[in-house]
CHARMM-style PDB file with segment names, atoms N, HN, CA, C and O in Angstrom:
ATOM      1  N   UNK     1      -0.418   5.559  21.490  1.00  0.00      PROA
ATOM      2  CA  UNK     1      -1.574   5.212  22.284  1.00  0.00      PROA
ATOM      3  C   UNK     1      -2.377   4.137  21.541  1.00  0.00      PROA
ATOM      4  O   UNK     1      -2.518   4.131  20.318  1.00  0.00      PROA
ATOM      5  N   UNK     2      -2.798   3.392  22.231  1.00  0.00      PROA
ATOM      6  HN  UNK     2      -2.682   3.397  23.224  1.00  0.00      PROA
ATOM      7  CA  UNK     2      -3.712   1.941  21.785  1.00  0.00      PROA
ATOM      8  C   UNK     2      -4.888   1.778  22.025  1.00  0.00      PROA
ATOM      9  O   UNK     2      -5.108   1.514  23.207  1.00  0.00      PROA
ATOM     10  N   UNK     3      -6.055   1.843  21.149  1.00  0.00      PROA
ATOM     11  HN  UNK     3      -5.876   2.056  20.188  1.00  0.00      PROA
ATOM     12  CA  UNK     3      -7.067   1.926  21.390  1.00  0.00      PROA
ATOM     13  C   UNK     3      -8.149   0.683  20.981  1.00  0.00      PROA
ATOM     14  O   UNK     3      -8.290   0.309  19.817  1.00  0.00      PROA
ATOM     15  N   UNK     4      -8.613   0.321  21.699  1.00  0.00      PROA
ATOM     16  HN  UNK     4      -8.499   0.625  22.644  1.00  0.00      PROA
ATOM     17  CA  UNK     4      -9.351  -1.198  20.985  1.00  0.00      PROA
ATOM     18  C   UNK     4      -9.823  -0.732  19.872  1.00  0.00      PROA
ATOM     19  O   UNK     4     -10.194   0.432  19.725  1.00  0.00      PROA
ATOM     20  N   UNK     5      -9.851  -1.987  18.631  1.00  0.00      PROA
ATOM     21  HN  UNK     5      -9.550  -2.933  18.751  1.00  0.00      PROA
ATOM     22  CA  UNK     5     -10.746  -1.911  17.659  1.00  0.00      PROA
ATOM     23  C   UNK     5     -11.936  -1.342  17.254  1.00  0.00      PROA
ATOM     24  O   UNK     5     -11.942  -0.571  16.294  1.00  0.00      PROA
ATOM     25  N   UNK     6     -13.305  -1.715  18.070  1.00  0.00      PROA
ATOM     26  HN  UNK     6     -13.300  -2.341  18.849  1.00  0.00      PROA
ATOM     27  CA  UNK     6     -14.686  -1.134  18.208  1.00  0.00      PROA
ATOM     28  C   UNK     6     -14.410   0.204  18.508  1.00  0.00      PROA
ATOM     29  O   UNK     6     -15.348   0.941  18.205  1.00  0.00      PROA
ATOM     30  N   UNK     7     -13.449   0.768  18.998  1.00  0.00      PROA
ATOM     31  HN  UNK     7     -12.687   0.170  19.245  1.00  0.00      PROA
ATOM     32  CA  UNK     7     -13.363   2.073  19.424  1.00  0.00      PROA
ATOM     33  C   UNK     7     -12.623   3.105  18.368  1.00  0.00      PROA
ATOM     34  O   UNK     7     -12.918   4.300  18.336  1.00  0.00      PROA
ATOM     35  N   UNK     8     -11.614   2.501  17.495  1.00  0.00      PROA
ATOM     36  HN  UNK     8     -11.374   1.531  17.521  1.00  0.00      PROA
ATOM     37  CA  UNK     8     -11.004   2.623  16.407  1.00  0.00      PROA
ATOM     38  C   UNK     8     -11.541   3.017  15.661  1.00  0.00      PROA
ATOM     39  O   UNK     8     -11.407   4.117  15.125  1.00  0.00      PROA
ATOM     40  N   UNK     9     -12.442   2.022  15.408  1.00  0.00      PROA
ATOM     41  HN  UNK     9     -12.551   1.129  15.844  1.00  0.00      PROA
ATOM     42  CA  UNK     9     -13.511   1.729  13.778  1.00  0.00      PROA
ATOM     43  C   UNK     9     -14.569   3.001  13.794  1.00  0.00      PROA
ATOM     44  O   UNK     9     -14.973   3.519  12.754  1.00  0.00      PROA
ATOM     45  N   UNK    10     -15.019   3.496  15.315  1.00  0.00      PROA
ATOM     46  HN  UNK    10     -14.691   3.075  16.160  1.00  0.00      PROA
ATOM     47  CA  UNK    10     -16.120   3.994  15.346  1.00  0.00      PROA
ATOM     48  C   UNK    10     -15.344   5.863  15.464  1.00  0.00      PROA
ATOM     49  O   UNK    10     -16.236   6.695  15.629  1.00  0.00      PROA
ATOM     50  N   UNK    11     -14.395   6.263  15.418  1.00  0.00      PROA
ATOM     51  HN  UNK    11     -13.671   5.586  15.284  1.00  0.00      PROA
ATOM     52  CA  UNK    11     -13.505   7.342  16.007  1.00  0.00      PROA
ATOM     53  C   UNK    11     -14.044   8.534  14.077  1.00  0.00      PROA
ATOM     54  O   UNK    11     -14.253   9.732  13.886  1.00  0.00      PROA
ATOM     55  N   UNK    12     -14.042   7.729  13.472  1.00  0.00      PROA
ATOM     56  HN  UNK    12     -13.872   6.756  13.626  1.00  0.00      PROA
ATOM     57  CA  UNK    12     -14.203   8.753  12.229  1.00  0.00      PROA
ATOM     58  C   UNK    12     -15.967   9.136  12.511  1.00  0.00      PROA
ATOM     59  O   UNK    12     -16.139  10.282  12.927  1.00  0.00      PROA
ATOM     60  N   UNK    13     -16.883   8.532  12.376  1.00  0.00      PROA
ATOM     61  HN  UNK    13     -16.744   7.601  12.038  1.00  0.00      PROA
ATOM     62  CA  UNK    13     -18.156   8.417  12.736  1.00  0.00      PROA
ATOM     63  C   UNK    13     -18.429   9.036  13.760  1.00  0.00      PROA
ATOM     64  O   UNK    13     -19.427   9.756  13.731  1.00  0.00      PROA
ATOM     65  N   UNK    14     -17.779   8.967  14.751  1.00  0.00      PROA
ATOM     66  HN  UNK    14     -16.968   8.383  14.774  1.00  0.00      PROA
ATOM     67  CA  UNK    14     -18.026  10.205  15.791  1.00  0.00      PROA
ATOM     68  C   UNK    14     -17.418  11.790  15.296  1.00  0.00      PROA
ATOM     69  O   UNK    14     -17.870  12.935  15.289  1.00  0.00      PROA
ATOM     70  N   UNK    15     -16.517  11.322  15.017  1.00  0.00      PROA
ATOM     71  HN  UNK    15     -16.149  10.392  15.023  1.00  0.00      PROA
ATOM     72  CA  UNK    15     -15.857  13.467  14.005  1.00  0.00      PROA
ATOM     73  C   UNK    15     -17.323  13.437  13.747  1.00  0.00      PROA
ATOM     74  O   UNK    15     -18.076  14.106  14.455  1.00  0.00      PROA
ATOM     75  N   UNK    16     -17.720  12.782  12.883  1.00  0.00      PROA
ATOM     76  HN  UNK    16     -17.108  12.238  12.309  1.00  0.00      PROA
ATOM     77  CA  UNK    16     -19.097  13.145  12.056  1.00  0.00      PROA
ATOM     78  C   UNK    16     -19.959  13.800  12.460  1.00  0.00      PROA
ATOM     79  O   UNK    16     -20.308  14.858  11.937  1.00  0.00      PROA
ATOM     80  N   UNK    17     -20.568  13.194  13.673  1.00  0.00      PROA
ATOM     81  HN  UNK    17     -20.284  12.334  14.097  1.00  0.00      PROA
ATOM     82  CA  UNK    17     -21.739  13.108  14.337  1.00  0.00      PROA
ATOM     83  C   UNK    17     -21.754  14.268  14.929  1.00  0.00      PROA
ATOM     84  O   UNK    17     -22.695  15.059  14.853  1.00  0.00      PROA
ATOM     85  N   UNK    18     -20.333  14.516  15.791  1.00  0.00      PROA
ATOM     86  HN  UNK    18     -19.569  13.874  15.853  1.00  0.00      PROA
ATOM     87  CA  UNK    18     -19.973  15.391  16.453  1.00  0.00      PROA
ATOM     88  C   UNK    18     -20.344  17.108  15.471  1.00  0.00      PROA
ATOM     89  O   UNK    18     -20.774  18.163  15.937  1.00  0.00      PROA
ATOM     90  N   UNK    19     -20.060  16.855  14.406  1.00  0.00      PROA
ATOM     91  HN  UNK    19     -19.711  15.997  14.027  1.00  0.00      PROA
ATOM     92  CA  UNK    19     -19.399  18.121  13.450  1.00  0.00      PROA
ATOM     93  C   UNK    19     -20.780  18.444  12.982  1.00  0.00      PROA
ATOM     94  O   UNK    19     -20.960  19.446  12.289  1.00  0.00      PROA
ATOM     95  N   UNK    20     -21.700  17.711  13.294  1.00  0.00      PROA
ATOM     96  HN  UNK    20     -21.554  16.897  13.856  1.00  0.00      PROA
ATOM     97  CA  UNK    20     -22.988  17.841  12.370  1.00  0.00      PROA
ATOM     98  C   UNK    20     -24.097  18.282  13.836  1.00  0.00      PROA
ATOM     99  O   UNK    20     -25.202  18.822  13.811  1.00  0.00      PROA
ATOM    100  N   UNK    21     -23.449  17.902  14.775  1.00  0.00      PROA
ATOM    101  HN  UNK    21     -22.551  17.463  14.795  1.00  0.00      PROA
ATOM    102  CA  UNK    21     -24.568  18.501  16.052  1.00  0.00      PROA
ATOM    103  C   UNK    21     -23.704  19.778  16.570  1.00  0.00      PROA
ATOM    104  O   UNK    21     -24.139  20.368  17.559  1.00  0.00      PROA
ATOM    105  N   UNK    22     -22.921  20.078  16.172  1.00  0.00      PROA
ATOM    106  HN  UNK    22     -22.568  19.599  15.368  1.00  0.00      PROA
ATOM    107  CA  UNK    22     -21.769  21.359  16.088  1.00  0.00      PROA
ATOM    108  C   UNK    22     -22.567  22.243  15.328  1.00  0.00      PROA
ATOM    109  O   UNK    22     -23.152  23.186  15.860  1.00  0.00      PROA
ATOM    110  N   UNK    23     -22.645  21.940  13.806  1.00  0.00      PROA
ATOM    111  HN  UNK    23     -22.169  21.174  13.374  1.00  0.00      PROA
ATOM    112  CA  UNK    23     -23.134  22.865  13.046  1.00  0.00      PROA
ATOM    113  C   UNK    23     -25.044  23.168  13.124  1.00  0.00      PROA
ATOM    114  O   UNK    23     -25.710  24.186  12.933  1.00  0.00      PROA
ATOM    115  N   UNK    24     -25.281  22.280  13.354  1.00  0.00      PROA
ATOM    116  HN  UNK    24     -24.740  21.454  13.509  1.00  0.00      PROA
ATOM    117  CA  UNK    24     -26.916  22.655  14.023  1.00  0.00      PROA
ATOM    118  C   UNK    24     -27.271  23.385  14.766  1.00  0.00      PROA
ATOM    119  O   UNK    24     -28.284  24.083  14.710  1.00  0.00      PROA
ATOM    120  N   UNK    25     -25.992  23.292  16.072  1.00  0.00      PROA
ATOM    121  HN  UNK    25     -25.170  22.725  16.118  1.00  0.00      PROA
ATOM    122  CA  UNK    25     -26.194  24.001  17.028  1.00  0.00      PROA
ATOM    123  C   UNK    25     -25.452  25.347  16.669  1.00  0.00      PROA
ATOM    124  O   UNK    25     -25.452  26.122  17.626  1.00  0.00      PROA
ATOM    125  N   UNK    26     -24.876  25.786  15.643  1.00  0.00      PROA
ATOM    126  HN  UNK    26     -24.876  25.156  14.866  1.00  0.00      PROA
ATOM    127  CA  UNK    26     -24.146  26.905  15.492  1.00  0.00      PROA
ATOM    128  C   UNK    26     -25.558  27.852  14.972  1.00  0.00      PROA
ATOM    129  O   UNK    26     -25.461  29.079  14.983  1.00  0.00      PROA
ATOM    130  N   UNK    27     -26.630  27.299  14.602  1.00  0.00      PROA
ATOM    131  HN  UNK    27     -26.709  26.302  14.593  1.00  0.00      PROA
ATOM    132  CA  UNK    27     -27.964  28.287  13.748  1.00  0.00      PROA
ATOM    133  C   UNK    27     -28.666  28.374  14.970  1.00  0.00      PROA
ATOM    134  O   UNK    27     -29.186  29.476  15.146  1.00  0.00      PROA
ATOM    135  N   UNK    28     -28.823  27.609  15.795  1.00  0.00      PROA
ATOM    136  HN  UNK    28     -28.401  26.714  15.651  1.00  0.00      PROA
ATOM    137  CA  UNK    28     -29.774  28.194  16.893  1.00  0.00      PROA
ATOM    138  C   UNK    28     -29.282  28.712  18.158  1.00  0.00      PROA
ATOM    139  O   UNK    28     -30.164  28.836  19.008  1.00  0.00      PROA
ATOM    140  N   UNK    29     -27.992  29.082  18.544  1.00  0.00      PROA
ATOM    141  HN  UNK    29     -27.276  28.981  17.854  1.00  0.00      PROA
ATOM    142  CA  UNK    29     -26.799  29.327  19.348  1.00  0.00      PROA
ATOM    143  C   UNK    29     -27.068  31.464  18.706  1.00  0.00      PROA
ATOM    144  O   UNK    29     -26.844  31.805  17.545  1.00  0.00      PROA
ATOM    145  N   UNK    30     -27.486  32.331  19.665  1.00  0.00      PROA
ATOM    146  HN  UNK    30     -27.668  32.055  20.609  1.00  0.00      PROA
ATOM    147  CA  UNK    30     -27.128  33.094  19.500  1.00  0.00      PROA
ATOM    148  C   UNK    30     -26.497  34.169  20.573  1.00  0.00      PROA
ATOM    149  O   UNK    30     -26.999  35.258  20.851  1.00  0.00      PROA
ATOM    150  N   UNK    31     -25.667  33.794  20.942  1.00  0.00      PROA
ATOM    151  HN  UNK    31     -25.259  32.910  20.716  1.00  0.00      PROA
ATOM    152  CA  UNK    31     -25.061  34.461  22.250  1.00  0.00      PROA
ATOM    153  C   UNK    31     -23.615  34.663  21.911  1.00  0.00      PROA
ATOM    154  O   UNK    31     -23.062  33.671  21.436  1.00  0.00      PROA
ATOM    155  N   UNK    32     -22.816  35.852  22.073  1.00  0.00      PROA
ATOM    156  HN  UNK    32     -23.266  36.658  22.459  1.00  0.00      PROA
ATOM    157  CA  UNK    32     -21.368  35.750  22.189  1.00  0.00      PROA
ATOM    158  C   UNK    32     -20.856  35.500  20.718  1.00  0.00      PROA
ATOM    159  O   UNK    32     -21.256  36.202  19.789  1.00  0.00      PROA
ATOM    160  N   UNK    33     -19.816  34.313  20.517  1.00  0.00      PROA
ATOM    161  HN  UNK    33     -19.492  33.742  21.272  1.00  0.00      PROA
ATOM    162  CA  UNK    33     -19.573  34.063  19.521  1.00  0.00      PROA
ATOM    163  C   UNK    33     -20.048  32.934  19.207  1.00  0.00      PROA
ATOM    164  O   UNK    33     -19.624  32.308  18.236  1.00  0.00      PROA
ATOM    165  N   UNK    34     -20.809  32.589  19.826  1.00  0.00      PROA
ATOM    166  HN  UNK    34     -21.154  33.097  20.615  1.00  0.00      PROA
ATOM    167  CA  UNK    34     -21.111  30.725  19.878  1.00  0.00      PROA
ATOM    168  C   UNK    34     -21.367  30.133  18.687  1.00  0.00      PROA
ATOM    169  O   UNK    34     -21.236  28.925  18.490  1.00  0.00      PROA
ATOM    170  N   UNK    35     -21.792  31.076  17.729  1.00  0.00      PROA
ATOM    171  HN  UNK    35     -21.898  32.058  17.888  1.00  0.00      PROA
ATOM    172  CA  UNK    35     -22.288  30.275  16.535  1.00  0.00      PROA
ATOM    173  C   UNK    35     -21.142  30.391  15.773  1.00  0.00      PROA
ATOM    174  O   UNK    35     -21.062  29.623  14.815  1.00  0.00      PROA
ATOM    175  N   UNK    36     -20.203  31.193  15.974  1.00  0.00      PROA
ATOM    176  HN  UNK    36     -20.269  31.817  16.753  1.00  0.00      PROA
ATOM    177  CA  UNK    36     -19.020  31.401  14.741  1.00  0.00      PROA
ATOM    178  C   UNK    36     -18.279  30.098  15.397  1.00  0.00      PROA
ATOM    179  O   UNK    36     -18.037  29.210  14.580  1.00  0.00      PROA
ATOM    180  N   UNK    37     -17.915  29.870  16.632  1.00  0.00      PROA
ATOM    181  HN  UNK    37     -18.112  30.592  17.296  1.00  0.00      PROA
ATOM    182  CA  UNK    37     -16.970  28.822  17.589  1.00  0.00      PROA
ATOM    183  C   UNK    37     -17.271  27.374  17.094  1.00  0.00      PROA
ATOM    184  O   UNK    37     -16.447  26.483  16.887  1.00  0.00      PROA
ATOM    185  N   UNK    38     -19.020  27.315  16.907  1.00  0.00      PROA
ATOM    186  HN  UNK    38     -19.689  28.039  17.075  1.00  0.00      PROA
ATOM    187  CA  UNK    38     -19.483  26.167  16.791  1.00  0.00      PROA
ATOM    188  C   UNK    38     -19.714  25.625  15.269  1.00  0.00      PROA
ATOM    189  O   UNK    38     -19.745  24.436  14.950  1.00  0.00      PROA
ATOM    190  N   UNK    39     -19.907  27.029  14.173  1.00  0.00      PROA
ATOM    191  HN  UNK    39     -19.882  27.994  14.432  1.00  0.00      PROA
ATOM    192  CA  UNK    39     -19.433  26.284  12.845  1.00  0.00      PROA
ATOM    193  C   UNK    39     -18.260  25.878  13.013  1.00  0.00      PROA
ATOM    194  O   UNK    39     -18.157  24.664  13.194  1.00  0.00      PROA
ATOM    195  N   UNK    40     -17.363  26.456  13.016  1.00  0.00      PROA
ATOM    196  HN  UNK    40     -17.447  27.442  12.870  1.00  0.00      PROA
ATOM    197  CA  UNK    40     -15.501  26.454  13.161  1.00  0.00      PROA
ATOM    198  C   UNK    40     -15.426  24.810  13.579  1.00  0.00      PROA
ATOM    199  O   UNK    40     -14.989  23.864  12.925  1.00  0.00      PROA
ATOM    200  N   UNK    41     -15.832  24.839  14.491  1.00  0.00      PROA
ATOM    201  HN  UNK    41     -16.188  25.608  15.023  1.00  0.00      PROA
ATOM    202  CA  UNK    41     -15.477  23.439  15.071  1.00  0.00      PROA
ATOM    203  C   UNK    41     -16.568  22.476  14.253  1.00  0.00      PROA
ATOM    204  O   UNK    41     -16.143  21.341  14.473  1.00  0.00      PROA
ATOM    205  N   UNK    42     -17.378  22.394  13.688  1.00  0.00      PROA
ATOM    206  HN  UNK    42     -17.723  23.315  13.509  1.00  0.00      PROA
ATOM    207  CA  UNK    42     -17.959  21.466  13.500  1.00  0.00      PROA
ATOM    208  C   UNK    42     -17.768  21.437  12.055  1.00  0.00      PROA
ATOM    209  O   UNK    42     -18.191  20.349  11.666  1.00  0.00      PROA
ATOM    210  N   UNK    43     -17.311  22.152  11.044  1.00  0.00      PROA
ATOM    211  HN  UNK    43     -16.967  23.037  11.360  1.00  0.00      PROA
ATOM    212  CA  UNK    43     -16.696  22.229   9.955  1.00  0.00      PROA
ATOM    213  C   UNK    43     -15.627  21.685   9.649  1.00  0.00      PROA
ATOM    214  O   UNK    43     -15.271  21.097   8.628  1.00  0.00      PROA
ATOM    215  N   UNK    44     -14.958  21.993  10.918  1.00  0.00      PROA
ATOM    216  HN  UNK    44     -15.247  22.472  11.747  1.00  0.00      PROA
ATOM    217  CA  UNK    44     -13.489  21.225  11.103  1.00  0.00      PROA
ATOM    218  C   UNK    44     -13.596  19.595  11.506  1.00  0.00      PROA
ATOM    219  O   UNK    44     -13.106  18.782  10.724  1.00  0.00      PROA
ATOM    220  N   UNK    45     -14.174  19.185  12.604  1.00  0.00      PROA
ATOM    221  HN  UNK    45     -14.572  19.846  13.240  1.00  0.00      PROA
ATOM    222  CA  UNK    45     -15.010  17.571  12.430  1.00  0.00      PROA
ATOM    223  C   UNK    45     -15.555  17.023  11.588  1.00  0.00      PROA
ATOM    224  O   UNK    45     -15.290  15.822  11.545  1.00  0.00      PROA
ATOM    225  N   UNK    46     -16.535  17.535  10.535  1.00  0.00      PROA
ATOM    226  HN  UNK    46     -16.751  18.511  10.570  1.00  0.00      PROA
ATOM    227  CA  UNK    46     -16.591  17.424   9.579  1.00  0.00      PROA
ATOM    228  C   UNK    46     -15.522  16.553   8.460  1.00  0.00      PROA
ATOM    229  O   UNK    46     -15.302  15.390   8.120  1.00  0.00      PROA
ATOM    230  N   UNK    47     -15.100  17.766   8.191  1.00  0.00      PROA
ATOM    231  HN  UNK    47     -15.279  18.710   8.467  1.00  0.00      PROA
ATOM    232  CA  UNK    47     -13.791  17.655   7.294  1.00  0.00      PROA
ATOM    233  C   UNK    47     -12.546  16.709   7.880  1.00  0.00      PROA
ATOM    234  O   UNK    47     -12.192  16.061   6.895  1.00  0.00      PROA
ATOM    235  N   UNK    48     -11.799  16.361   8.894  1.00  0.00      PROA
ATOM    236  HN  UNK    48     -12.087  16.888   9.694  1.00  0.00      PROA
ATOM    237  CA  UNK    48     -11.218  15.509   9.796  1.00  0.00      PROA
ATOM    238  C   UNK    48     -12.273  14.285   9.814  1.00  0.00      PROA
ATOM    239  O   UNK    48     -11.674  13.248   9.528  1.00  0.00      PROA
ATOM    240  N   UNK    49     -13.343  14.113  10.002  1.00  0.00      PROA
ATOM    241  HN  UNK    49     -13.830  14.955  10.234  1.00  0.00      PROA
ATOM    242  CA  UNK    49     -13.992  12.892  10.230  1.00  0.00      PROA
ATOM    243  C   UNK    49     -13.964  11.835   8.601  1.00  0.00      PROA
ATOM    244  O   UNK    49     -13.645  10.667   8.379  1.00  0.00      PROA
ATOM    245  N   UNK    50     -14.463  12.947   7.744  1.00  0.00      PROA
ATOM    246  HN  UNK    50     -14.722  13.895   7.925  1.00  0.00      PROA
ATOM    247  CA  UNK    50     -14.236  12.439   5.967  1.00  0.00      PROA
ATOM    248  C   UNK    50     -12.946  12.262   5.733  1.00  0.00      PROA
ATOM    249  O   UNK    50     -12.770  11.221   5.101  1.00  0.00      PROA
ATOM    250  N   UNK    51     -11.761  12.954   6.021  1.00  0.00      PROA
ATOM    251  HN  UNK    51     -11.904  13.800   6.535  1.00  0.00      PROA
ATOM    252  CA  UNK    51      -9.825  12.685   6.014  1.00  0.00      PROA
ATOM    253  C   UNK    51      -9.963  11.214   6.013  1.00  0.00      PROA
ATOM    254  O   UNK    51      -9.725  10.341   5.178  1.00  0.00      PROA
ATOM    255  N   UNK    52     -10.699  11.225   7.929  1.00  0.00      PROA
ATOM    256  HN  UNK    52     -10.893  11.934   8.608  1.00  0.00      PROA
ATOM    257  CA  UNK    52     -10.030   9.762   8.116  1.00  0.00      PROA
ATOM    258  C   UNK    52     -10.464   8.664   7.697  1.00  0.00      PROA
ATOM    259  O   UNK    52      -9.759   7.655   7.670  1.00  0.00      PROA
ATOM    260  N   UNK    53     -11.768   8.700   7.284  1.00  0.00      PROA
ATOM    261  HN  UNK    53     -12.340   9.519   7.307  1.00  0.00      PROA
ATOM    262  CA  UNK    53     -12.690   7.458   6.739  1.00  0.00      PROA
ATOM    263  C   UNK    53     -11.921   7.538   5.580  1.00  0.00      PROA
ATOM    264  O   UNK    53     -11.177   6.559   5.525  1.00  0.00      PROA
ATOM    265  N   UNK    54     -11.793   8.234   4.699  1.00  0.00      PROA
ATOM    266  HN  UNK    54     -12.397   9.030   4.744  1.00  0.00      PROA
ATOM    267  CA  UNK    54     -11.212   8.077   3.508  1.00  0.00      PROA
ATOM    268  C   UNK    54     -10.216   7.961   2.763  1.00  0.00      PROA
ATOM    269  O   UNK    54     -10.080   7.850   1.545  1.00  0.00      PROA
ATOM    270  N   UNK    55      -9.110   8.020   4.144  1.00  0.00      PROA
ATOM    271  HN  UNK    55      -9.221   8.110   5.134  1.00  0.00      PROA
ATOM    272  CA  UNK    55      -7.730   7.678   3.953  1.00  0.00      PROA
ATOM    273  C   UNK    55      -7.663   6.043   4.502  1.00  0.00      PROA
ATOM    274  O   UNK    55      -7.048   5.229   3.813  1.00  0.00      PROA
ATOM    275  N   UNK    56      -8.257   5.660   5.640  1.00  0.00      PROA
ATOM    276  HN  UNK    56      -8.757   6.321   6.200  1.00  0.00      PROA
ATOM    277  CA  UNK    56      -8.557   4.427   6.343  1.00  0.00      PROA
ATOM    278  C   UNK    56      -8.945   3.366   5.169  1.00  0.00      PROA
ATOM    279  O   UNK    56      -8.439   2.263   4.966  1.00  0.00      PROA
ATOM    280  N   UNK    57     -10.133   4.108   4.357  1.00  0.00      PROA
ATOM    281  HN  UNK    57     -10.544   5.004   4.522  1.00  0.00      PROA
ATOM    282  CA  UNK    57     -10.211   3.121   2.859  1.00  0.00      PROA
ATOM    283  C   UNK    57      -9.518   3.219   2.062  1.00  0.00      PROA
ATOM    284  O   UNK    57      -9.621   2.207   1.368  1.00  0.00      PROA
ATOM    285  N   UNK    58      -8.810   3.856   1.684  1.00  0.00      PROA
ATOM    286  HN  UNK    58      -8.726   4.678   2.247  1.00  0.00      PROA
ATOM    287  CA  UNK    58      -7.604   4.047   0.507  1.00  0.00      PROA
ATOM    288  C   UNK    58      -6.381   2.855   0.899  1.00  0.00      PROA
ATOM    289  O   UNK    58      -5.785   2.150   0.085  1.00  0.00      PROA
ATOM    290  N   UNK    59      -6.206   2.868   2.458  1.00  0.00      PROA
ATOM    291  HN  UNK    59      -6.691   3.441   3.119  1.00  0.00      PROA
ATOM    292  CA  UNK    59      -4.625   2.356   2.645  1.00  0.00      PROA
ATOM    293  C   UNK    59      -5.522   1.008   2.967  1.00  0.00      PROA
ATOM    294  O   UNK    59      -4.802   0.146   2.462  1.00  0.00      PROA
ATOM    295  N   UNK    60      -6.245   0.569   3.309  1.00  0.00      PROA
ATOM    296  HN  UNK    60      -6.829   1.269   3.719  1.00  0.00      PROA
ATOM    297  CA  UNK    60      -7.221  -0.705   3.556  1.00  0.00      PROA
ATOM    298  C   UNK    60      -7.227  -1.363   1.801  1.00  0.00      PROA
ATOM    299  O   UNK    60      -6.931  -2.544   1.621  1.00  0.00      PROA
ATOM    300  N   UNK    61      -7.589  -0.458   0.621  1.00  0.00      PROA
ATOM    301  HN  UNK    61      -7.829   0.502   0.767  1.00  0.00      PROA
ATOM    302  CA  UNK    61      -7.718  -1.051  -0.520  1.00  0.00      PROA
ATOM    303  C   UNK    61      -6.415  -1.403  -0.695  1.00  0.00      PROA
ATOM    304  O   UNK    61      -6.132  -2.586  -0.883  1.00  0.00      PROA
ATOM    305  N   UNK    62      -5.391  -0.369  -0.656  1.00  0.00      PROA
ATOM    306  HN  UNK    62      -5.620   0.592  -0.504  1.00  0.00      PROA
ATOM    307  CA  UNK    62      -3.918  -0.347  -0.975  1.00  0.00      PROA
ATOM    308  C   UNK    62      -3.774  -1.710  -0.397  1.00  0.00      PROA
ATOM    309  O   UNK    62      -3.549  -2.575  -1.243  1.00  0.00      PROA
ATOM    310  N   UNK    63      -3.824  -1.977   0.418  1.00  0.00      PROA
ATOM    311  HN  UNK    63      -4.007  -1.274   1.105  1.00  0.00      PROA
ATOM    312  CA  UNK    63      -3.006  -2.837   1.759  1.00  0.00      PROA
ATOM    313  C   UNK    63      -3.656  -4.251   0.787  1.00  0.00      PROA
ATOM    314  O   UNK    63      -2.778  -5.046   0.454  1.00  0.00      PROA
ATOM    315  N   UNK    64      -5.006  -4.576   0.359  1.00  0.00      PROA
ATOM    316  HN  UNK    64      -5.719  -3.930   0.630  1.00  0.00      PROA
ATOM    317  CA  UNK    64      -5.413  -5.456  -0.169  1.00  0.00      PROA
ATOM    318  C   UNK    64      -5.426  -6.044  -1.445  1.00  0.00      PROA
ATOM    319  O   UNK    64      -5.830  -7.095  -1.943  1.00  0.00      PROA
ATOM    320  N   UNK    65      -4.695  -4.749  -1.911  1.00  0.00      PROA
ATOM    321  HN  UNK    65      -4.366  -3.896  -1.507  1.00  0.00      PROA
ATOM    322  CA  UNK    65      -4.247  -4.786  -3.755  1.00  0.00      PROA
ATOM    323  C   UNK    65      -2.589  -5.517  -3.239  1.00  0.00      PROA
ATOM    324  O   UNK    65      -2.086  -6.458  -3.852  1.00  0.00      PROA
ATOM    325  N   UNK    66      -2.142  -5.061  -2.402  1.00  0.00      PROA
ATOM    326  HN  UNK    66      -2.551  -4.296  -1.905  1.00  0.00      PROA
ATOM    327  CA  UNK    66      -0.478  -5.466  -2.566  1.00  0.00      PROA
ATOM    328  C   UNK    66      -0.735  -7.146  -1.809  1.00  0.00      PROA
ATOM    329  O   UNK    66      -0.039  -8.148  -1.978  1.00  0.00      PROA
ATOM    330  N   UNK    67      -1.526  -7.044  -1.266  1.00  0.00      PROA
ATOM    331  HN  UNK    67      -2.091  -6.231  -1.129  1.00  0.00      PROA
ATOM    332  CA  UNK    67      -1.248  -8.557  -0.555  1.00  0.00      PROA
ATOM    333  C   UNK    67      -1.658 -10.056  -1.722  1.00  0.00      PROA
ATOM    334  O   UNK    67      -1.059 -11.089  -2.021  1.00  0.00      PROA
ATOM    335  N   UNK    68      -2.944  -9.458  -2.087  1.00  0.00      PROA
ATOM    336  HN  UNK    68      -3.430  -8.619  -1.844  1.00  0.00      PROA
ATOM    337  CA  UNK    68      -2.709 -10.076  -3.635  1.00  0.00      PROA
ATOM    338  C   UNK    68      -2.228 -10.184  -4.399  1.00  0.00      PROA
ATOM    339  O   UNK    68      -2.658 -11.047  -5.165  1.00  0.00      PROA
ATOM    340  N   UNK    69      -1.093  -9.495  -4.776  1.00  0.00      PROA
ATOM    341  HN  UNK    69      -0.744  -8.794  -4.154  1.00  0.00      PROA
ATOM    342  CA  UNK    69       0.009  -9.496  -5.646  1.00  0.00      PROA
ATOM    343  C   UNK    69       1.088 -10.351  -5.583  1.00  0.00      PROA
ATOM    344  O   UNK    69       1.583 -11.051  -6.467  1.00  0.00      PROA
ATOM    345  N   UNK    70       1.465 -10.172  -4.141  1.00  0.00      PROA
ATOM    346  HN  UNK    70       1.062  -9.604  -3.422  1.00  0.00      PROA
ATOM    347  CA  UNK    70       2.664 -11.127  -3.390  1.00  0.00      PROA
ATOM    348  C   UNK    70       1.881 -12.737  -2.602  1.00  0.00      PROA
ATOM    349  O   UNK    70       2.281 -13.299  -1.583  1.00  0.00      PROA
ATOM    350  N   UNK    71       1.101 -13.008  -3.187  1.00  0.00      PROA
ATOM    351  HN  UNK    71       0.776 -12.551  -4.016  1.00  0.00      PROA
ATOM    352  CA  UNK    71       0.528 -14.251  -2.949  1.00  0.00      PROA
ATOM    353  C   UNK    71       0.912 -15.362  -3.686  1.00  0.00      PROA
ATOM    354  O   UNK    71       0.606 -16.527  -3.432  1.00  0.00      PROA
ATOM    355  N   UNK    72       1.479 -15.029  -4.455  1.00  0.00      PROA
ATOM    356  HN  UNK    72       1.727 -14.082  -4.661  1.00  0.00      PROA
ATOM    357  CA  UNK    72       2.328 -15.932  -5.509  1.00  0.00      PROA
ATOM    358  C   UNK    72       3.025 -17.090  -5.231  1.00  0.00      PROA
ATOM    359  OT1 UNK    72       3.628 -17.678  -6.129  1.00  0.00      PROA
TER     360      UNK     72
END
């Protein structure tokens, strides 16, 4: 699947956003299981949102260390 750029770039930043109005809403959520459902998930966005930013910069540095190398 192909997703424009601006939409790409912004996909880790939303996990974020998402995982952090997840877990806010898991402390004032008291009905059912809602608050256990809504850490769960927003712990998990969280953690998935930091993966991808931080693998995205790793293979971005990688990608920019090797291209300098073979510039020769």
């Amino acid at each position: 699947m192909w997703v424009s750029k601006p939409i790409y770039e912004s996909l880790p930043y939303f996990y974020l956003l998402s995982g952090a109005i997840a877990l806010i809403a898991s402390m004032y959520l008291n009905h059912w299981y809602w608050p256990t459902i809504c850490f769960v998930v927003g712990l998990g966005s969280l953690v998935g949102g930091l993966v991808v930013l931080l693998k995205r910069r790793d293979h971005r540095i990688h990608d920019r260390r090797a291209s300098d190398t073979n510039d020769y």
